[in-house]
N, C-alpha and C positions, 0 to 999 in steps of 0.2 A: 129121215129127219132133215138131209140137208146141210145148211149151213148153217155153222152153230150158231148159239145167238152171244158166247161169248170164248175168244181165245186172253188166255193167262198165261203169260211167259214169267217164270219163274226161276232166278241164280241160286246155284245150289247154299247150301248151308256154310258155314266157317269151318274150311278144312284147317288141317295140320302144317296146308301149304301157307296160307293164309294169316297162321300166328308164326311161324317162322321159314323163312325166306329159302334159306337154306339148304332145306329138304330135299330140296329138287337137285341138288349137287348129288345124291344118292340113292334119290327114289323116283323110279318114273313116273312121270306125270298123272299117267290114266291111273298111277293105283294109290297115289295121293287119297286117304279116308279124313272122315270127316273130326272133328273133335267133339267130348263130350257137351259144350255149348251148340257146338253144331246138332247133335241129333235134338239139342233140347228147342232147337230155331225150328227143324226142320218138323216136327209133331204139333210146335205152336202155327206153322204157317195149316200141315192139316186140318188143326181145330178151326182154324179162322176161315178155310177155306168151305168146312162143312158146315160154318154157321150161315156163309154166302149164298149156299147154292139152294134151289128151289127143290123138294122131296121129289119133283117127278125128274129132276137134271138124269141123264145119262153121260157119262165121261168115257174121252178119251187120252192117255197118257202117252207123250214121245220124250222119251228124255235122253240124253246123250249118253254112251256106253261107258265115261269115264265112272271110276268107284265112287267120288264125292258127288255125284251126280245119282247117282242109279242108290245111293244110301240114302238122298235126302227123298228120292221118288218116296222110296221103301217107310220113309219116316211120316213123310205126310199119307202114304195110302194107311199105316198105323190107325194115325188119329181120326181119321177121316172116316175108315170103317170098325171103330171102335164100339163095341154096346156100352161103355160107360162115359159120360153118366149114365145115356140114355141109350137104347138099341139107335143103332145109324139107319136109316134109309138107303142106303148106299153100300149092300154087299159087296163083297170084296171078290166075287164070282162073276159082278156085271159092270165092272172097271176093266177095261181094254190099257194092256199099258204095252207101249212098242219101244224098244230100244233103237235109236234111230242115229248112226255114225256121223250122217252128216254135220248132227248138232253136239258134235263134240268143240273140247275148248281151240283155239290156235293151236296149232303147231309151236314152239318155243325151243325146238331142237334138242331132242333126247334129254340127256344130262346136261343141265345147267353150268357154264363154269362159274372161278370164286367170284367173291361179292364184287372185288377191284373189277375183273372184266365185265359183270352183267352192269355194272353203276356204268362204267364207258359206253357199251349197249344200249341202255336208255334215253343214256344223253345223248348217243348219235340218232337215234330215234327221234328224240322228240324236235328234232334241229330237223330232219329229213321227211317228217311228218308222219305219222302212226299208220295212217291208210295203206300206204305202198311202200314202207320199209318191211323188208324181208329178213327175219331173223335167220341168222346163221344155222344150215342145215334145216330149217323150220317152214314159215310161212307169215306171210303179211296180211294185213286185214284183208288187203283185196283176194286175196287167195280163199279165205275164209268165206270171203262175199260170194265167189264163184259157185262153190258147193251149198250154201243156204237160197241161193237163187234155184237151185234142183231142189230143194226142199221143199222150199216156198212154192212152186207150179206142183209138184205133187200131192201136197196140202191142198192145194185149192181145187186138182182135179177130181181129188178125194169126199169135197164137200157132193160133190154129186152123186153120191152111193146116200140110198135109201133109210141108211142104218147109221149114217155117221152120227155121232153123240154132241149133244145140244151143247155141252162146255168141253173146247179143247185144252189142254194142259200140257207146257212145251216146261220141262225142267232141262237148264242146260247153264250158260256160262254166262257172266257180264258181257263180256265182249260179242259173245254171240247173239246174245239179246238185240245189244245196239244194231248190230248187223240187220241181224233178222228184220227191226224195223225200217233199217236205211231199202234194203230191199224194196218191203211191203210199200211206206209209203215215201221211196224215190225220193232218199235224203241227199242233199251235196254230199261231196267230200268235205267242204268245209265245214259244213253241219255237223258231221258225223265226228270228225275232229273236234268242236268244240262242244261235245257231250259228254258228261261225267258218267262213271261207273254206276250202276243200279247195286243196291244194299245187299245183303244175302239175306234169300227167302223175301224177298222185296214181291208183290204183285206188280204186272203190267199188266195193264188191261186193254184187252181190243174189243168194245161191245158192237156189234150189230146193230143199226139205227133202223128204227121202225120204217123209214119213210123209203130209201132207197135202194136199204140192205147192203150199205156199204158197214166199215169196218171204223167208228172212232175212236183214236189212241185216247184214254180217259186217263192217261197220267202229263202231267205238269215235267217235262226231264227234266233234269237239270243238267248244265252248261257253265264250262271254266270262264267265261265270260261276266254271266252274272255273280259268277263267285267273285271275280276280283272289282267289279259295280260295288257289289256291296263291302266289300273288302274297303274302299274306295272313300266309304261316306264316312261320317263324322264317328268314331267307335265310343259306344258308351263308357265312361269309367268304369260303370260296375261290372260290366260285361268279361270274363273270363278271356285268359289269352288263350288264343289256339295252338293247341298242340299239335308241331310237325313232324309230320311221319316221316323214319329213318329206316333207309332200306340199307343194310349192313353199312351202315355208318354214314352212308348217302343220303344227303338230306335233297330229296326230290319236291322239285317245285310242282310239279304236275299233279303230287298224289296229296298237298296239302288242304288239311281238314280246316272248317269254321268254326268247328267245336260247336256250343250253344245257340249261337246267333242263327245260325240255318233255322227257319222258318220249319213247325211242327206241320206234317202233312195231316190232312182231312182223315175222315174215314174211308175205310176202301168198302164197307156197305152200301154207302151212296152210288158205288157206281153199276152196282146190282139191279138197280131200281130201273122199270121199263118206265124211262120217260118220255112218252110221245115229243114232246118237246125239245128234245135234244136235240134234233136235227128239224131244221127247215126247208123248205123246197121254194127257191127263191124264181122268176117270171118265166126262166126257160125252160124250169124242172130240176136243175141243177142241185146237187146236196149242197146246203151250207153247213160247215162245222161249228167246229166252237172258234168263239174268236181268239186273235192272238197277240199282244201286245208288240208292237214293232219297238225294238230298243235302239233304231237309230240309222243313218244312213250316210254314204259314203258319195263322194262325185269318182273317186276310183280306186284302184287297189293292182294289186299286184301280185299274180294265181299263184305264183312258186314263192310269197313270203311262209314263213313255218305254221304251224297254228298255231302257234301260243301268240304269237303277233296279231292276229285276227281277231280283234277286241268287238264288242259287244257296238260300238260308234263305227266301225268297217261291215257296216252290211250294206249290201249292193242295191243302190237307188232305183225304185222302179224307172225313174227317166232311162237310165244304163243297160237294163234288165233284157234280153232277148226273150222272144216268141218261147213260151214253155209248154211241153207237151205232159195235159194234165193224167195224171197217174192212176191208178186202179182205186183208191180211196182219197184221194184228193192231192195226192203229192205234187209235186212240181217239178222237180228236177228228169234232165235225163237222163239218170243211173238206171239201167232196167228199164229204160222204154220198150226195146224191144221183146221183151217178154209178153210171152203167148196169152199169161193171164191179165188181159188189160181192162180198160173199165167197161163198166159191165153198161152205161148207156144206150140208148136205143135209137136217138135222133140222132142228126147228122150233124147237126147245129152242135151237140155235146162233144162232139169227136172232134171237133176243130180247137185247136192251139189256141189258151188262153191266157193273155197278158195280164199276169197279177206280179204283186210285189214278192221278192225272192225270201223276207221273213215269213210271210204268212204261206207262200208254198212248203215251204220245208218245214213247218208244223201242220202243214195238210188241213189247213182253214181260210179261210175266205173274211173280207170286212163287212159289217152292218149288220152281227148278230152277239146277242148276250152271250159272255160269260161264265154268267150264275150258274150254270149247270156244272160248270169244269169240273172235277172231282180229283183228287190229286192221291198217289199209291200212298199207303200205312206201311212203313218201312217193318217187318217184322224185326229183321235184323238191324237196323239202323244205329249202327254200332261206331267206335271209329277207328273202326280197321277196313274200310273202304279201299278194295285197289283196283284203282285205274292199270288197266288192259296189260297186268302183268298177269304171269302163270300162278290163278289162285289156288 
C-alpha cells in the first residue's frame, strides 16, 4: 500500500485525571483510566470514525501505553468493528494496533505534589515558557520532541513496506499531538507555544494530496492569541460569560475557556473527500497548500519575552524573516531540519531555501490560493474541560 492516504492523531478520552486534578497526588500517571463520559467519547469517536473511512480502508493503530490511552484505543476499535446496527467492514482480526512508548504523555514527575506547589509549577512555567521548562524530576516539551522525532522517521520509513495500511491512527496525548505536528511540519517554538490544547477524542487530520503526495494538516488549530483577538472585540450582551477554569483553586490564565463564542467547527467528513483540488502545483512544481490568513506583523520582537507576551500583532515581518529551510510538507521553520526524512522533491530548484513570510510557514501554506477547501476538526469531545499541557 505505501503511504497512507490519511494519518488521524487522536487525544485520548476524559480520564478521571481530567475531572479531578488531584488524582495524580496518588495515582500514577500511566494508570490514570478513563471516566464513564470518557468511554462514551471514546465509542462516539469509533462510530464517527467508521462512518469516515472508505469499506476497502485497511488501518493501522499506534497508540501510547498509558491506561487512558490504550482504553480509549480499545473503545473506538468497539464501535468501529461493531455488527450493530449494521455488520462493520472492518474485522477486528485485520486492524493492526501497536502500542508505541514513545507516544506516551510528558513526563510530569511521578506523584504530583499539593495543589499550592503544582499552582507555583505552572506559574513558573508559563513565565519560562512551556517548550523548555523541565518539570521537576519529569521532562519538558523539548524532551518529548526529542523522542516523537524517533517516532516520526520510523513512521515514515515504515510507509515504505508493501502492506502499510491506507489510514494511520495515532491515539495518544494533547501535548503530544501538538508535538507530533511541530515535528512533522517544522513548527517555531513560538508557534508551538501559542497553540491551544486539542479536545478529547478531537480528529487531526493529515490527508495526502493527490498532486505531490505530501501530507495537509486539514484542521484550523487554534491559538492563545486568537483567543484573546477575539476576546478583544466588542462582546455581545446576550452572549454568556466564560467560565474560568480552576485548578485547585488556581485560577490559570493559560487554560481559560470562551465558552459559547468559540466558533462551531465544520464537518470532519469533508476532509475525507478526495479532492483533486486541494492542492495545486504552482510554475516550479512546488505544492501549494491551503492558504492562511496572516494576523499581523511586527518591525521586532524579543526571542526570550514569555509566550503569553507574543500576541497575535508580534508576528515576524517577512522584511525581518531570514532564508528558511522548506520542510518535508511545507513547514518553514528550522526545528527538525536536519531530519533524514526531508522533502520528498526531485529538482534542485525545490531543495533551495525559500524566502516566505514566517505566518504562512508555520501553517505549512504558501499565498495565492483559496481557502474554500480548508475543513476544520468536529471536536467529539468539545467539552469545557480543555487542558492545556497539564498531566490529563
Amino acid at each position: 500500500m505505501g503511504k497512507p492516504r490519511l494519518i488521524i492523531l487522536i487525544r485520548h478520552a476524559q480520564s478521571e485525571g481530567n475531572k479531578n486534578r488531584e488524582i495524580h497526588q496518588t495515582v500514577p500517571d500511566h494508570r490514570v483510566k478513563l471516566t464513564s463520559e470518557g468511554w462514551k467519547q471514546a465509542e462516539a469517536a469509533g462510530l464517527k470514525l467508521r462512518s469516515l473511512l472508505r469499506p476497502d480502508d485497511t488501518l493501522h493503530f499506534f497508540t501510547s501505553p498509558y491506561r487512558r490511552t490504550r482504553e480509549t484505543t480499545e473503545g473506538i476499535l468497539n464501535a468501529l468493528t461493531s455488527s450493530t446496527p449494521t455488520p462493520s467492514p472492518f474485522p477486528r482480526d485485520t486492524i493492526k494496533v501497536y502500542e508505541e512508548p514513545r507516544l506516551r504523555e510528558q513526563d510530569f514527575g511521578n506523584f504530583q505534589p499539593g495543589s499550592q506547589e503544582m499552582a507555583r509549577m505552572w506559574a513558573e512555567r508559563a513565565e519560562y515558557g512551556h517548550f523548555f521548562y523541565r518539570i521537576p524530576n519529569g521532562e519538558s516539551a523539548a524532551d518529548a520532541y526529542d523522542r516523537v522525532s524517533g517516532f516520526n522517521d520510523t513512521l515514515w520509513r515504515s510507509f515504505g513496506e508493501d502492506d502499510f495500511a491506507s489510514v494511520c491512527v495515532l491515539v495518544t496525548h494533547g501535548l503530544m499531538t501538538r508535538v507530533f505536528l511541530m515535528k512533522w511540519y517544522h513548527f517555531s517554538v513560538e508557534y508551538f507555544e501559542d497553540l491551544r490544547n486539542v479536545d478529547h477524542c478531537e480528529f487531526v487530520v493529515m490527508k495526502r494530496s493527490q498532486g505531490n503526495q505530501k501530507y495537509i494538516l486539514q484542521n484550523e488549530l487554534r491559538t492563545w492569541s486568537q483567543m484573546r483577538k477575539e476576546r478583544s472585540e466588542p462582546k455581545d450582551p446576550e452572549s454568556p460569560i466564560p467560565v474560568r477554569k480552576k485548578w485547585a483553586g488556581f485560577q490559570d490564565r493559560f487554560e481559560t475557556e470562551i465558552g459559547r463564542r468559540q466558533a462551531r467547527r465544520q464537518n470532519t467528513a469533508d476532509m475525507f473527500l478526495d479532492d483533486l483540488n486541494v492542492v495545486q502545483q504552482d510554475e516550479q512544481g512546488d505544492a501549494i497548500g491551503q492558504n492562511a490568513k496572516l494576523q499581523g506583523t511586527m518591525t521586532s520582537i524579543d526571542p526570550f519575552l514569555p509566550s503569553r507576551a507574543i500576541s497575535a500583532k508580534h508576528r515576524i515581518s517577512p522584511q525581518r524573516l531570514k532564508v528558511l529551510e522548506e520542510g518535508r510538507d511545507g513547514g518553514g521553520s528550522r526545528s527538525g531540519v536536519s531530519s533524514q526524512c526531508g522533502s520528498e522533491a526531485s529538482d534542485e530548484h525545490s531543495r533551495q531555501p525559500v524566502r516566505r513570510s514566517m505566518g504562512m510557514a508555520l501553517h505549512g501554506t504558501l499565498p495565492g490560493n483559496s481557502s474554500q477547501h480548508r475543513a476544520h476538526a468536529d471536536a467529539l469531545g468539545d467539552q469545557s474541560d480543555i487542558d492545556d499541557d497539564v498531566a490529563p
